[in-house]
C-alpha positions in Angstrom: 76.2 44.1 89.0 76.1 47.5 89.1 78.1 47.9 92.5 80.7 45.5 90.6 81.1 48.3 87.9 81.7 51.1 89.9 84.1 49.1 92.1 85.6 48.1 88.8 86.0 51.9 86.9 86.8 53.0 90.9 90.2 51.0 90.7 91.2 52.5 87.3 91.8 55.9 88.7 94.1 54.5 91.9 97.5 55.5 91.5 100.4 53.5 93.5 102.1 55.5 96.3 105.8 56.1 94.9 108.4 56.7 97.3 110.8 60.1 97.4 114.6 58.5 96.7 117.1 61.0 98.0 120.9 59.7 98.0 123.9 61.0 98.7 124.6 64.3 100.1 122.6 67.1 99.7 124.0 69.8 98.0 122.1 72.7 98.5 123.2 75.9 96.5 123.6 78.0 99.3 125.8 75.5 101.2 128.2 74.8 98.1 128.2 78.6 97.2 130.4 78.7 101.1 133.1 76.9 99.8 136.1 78.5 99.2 139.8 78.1 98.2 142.2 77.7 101.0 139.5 76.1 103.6 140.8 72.8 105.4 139.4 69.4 105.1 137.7 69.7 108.3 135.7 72.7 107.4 134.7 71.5 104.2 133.5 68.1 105.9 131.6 70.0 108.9 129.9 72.1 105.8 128.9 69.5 103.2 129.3 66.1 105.6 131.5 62.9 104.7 132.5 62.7 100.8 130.3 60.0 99.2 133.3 58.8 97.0 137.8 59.1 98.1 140.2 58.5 95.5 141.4 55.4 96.0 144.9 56.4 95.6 144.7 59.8 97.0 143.0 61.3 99.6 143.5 64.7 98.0 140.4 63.8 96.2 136.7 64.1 97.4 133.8 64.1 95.3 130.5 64.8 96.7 127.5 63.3 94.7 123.6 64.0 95.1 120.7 62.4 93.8 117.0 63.3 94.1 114.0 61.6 92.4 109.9 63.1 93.7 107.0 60.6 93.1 108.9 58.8 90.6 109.5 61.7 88.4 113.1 62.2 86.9 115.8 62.1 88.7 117.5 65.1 89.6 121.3 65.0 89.7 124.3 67.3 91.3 128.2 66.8 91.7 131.0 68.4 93.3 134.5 67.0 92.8 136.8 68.7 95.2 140.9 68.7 95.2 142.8 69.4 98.4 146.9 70.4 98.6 148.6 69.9 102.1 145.5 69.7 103.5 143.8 73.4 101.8 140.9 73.1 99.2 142.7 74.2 95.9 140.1 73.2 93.6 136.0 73.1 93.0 135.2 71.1 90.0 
């Protein structure tokens, strides 16, 4: 009975393994803080990797989107929209 107890108030104190969720593309601080107006679409895909979203009406239009949840904690959220002109980044959003 008494083995039966402490197996009992043992379970009570386990806590279920929760899985780190990354999506997206990371956007480190650093790595966003290269980008600059007049780079070409090629650099700025060698430096942050493939858009997550394209306009689907423009390709002019990337948008980079990162999501991060630890242990089942909050989630923690960061975006970068990005317009191109004749090929040359024109705009960080």
């Amino acid at each position: 009975m008494i083995l039966l107890a402490f197996l009992v108030t043992g379970c009570a104190k386990i806590k279920p393994y929760e899985v780190d969720v990354q999506q997206g593309n990371v956007l480190d601080k650093t790595v966003v803080e290269q980008l600059h107006l007049g780079m070409k679409k090629a650099d700025v895909q060698n430096l942050l990797g493939t858009p997550v979203l394209g306009s689907t009406f423009d390709d002019d239009d990337w948008f980079y989107a990162y999501t991060n949840q630890i242990n089942g904690g909050r989630i923690e959220k960061k975006n970068v929209s990005l317009e191109f002109y004749k090929g040359k980044l024109v705009a960080i959003k």
